[in-house]
C-alpha positions as CSV (number, residue, x, y, z in Angstrom):
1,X,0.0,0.0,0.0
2,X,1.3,3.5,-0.9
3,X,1.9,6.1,1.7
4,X,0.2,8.7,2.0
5,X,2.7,11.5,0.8
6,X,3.4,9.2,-2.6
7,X,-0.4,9.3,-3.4
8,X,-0.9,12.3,-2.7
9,X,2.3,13.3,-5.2
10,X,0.5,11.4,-7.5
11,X,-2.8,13.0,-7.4
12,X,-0.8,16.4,-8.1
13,X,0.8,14.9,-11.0
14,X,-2.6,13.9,-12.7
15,X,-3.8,17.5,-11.6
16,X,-0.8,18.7,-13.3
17,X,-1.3,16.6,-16.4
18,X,-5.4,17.4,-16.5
19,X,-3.8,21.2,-16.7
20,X,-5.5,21.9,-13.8
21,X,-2.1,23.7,-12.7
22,X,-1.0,24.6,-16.0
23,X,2.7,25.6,-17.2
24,X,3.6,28.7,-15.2
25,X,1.2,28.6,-12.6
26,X,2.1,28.3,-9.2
27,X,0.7,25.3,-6.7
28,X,-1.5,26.0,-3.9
29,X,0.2,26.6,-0.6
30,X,1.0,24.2,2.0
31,X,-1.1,25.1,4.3
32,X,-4.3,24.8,1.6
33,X,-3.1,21.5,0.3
34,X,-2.5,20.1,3.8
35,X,-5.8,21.3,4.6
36,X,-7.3,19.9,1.5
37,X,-5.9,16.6,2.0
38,X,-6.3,16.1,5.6
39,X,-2.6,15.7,6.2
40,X,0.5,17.6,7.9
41,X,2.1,20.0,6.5
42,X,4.8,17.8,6.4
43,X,3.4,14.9,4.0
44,X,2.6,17.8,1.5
45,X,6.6,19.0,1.7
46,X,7.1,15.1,1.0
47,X,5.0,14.9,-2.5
48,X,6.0,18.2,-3.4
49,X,9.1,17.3,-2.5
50,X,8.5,14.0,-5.4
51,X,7.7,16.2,-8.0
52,X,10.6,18.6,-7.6
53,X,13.0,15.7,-8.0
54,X,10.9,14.9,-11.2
55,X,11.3,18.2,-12.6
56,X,7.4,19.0,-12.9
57,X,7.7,21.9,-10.3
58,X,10.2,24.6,-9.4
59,X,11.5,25.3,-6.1
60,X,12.3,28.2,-3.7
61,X,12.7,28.3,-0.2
62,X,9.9,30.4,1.1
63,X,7.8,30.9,-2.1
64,X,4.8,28.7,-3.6
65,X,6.2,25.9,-6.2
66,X,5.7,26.7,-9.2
67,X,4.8,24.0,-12.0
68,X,7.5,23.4,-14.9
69,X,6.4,20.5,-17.0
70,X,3.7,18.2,-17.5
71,X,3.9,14.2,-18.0
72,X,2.2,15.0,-21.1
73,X,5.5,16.0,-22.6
74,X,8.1,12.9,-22.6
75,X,11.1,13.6,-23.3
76,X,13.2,11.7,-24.9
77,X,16.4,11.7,-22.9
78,X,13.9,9.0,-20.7
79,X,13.6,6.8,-23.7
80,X,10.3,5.4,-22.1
81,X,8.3,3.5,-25.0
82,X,4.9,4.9,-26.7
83,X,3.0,2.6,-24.3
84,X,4.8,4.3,-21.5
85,X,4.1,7.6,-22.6
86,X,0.4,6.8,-23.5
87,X,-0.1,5.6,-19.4
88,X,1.5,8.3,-18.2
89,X,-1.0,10.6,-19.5
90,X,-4.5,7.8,-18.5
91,X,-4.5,7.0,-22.3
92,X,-4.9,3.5,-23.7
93,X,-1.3,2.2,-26.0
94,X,-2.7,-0.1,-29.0
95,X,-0.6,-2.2,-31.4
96,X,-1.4,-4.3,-34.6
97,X,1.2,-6.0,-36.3
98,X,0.8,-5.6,-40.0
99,X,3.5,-7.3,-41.6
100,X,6.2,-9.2,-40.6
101,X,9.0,-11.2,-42.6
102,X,12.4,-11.8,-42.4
103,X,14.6,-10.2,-44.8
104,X,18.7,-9.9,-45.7
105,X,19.8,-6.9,-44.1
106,X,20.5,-4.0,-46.7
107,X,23.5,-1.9,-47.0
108,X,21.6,0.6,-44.3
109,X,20.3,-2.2,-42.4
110,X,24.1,-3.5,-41.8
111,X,25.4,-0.1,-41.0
112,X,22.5,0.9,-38.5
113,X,22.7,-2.6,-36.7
114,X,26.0,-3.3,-36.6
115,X,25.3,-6.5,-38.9
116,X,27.1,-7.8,-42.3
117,X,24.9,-7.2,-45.2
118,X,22.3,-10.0,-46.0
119,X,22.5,-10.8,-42.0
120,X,18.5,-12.5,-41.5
121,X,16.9,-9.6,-40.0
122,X,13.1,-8.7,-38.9
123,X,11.2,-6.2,-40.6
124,X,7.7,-5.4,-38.4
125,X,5.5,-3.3,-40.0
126,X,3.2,-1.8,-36.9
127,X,-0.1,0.7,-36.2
128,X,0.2,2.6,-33.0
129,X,-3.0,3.7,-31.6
130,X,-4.1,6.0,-28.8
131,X,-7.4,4.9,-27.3
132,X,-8.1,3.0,-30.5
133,X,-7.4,5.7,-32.7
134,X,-4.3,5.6,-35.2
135,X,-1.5,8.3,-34.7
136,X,1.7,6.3,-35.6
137,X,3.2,3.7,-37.8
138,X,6.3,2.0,-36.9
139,X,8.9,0.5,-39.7
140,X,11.6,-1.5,-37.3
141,X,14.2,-3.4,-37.8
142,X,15.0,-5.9,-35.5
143,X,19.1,-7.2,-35.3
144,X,19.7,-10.7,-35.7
145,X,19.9,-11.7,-32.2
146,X,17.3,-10.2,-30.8
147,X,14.4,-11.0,-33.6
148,X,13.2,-14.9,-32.3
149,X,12.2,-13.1,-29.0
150,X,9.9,-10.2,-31.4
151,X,8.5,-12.9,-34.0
152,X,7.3,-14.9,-30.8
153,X,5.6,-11.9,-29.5
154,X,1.6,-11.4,-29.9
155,X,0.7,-9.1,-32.8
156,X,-1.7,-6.9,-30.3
157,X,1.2,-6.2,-27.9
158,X,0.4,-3.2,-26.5
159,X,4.2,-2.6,-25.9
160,X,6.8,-4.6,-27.6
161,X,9.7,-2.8,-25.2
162,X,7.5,-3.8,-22.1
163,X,7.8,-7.7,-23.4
164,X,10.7,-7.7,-24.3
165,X,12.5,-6.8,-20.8
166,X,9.6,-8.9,-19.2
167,X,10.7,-12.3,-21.7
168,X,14.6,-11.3,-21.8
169,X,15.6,-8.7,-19.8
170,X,16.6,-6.4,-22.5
171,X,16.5,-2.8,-21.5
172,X,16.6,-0.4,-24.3
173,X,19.5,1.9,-22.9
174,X,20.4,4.6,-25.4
175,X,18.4,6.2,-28.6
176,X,19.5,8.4,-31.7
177,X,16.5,10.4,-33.2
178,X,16.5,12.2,-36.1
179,X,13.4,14.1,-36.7
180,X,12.0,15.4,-40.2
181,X,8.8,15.8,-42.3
182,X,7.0,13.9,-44.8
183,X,4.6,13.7,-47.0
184,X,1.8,10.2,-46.8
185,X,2.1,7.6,-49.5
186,X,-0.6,5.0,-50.3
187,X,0.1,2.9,-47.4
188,X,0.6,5.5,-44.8
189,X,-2.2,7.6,-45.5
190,X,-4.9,3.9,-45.8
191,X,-3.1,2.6,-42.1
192,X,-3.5,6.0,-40.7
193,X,-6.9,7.2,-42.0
194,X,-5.5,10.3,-43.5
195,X,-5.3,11.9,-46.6
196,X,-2.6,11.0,-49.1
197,X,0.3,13.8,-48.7
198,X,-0.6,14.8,-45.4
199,X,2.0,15.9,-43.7
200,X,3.8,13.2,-41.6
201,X,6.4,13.9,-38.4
202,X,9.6,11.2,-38.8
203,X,11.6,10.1,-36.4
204,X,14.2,7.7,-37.6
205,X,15.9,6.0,-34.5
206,X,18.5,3.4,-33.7
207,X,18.4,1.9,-30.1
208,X,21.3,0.2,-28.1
209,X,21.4,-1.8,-25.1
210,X,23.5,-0.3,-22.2
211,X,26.4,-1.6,-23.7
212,X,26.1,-0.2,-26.8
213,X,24.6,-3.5,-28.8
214,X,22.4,-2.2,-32.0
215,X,18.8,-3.6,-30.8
216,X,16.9,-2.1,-33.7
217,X,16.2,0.8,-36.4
218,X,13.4,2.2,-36.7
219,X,11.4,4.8,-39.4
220,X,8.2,5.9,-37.1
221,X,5.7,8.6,-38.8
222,X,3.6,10.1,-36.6
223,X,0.3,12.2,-37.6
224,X,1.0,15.9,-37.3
225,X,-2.6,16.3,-36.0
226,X,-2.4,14.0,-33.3
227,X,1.4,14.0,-31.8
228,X,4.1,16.9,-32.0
229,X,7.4,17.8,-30.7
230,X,8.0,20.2,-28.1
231,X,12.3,21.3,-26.8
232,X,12.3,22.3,-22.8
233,X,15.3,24.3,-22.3
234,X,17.1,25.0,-19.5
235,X,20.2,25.7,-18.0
236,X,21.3,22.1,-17.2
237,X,19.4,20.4,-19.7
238,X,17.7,20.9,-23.2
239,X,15.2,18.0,-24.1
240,X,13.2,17.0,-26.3
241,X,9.8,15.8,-25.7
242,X,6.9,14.5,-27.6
243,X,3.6,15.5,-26.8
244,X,-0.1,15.2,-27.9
245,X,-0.7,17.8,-30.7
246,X,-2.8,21.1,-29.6
């Protein structure tokens, strides 16, 4: 059973993601939150205290927090999957598999992966959904090694990442995104349920393991309507974060 300060922390982050404190705006005082929760003043410090560490609010001794970030926003320097993301913000992550065959690894394939050209590698065609509704498709390539472990996987998983650590212990430990634009093809705009040419957000990735193993390559496009970028500067840290589109 959770404490009371870490549900009450997480109460504040839902608040915070519902906008109900938006970007800027500063969090009630201890004294009203205590009040409000039928706690110490203390258990607030300890939640507020949570979401300081997490960067959602701002601190300063003797002055209401005010609120930095929202969970709606992942950045990408926590590499958490799209099922991840999706929780954190009380949506539902869908998958469908739409094709999946084994292929020789192509001259990018090799040099993305780490492989010798014509190394058996997985291509996985996948629809991303949010709440049932298409936002992204996902063109990965699985390395060699790791590619049994995907084919055996159910073509409704939810979250490939999630299965994979739970049926090997792989931990997807570093990412490389490159982020453009592009326009729909045939295939993109029928999977997605847009029109064909509609602008498309890229992000071609490659992810490691901790030790700096190739796991897989991907080409993901994401509707423009329904997911977008956002960069969250500061002085110690500059990140990029994806977030549902306005």
């Amino acid at each position: 059973m959770a404490a009371r300060h870490e549900e009450i922390a997480d109460e504040l982050r839902r608040a915070i993601d519902r906008e109900e404190y938006t970007v800027g705006s500063l969090l009630p005082a201890e004294t009203v939150l205590a009040a409000h929760y039928g706690v110490s003043r203390g258990t607030v410090r300890q939640a507020v205290a949570a979401l300081t560490t997490e960067g959602l609010i701002g601190s300063r001794q003797g002055a209401r927090r005010v609120v930095l970030a929202s969970r709606r926003s992942q950045s990408f320097a926590e590499l958490r999957s799209f099922a991840q993301w999706a929780r954190t913000m009380g949506r539902e992550a869908t998958g469908q598999v739409v094709e999946q065959e084994y292929r020789p690894a192509t001259k990018e394939d090799a040099l993305r992966l780490q492989l010798r050209e014509r190394t058996r590698v997985l291509h996985v065609l996948r629809v991303r959904g949010l709440d049932g509704e298409p936002v992204l498709l996902e063109r990965t390539v699985y390395a060699d090694w790791i590619s049994p472990a995907v084919e055996a996987i159910e073509p409704d998983c939810p979250s490939v990442t999630q299965r994979l650590f739970e049926d090997t212990g792989l931990v997807f430990a570093y990412g490389e995104h490159v982020i453009d634009a592009v326009a729909a093809g045939a295939q993109d705009a029928e999977l997605l349920g847009v029109r064909r040419t509609s602008p498309l957000l890229r992000v071609r990735r490659v992810t490691t393991t901790r030790e700096g193993r190739p796991v897989e390559w991907s080409d993901d496009r994401y509707r423009s309507d329904a997911v977008s970028f956002s960069v969250h500067n500061s002085i110690g840290n500059n990140a990029l974060a994806r977030k549902p589109a306005e």
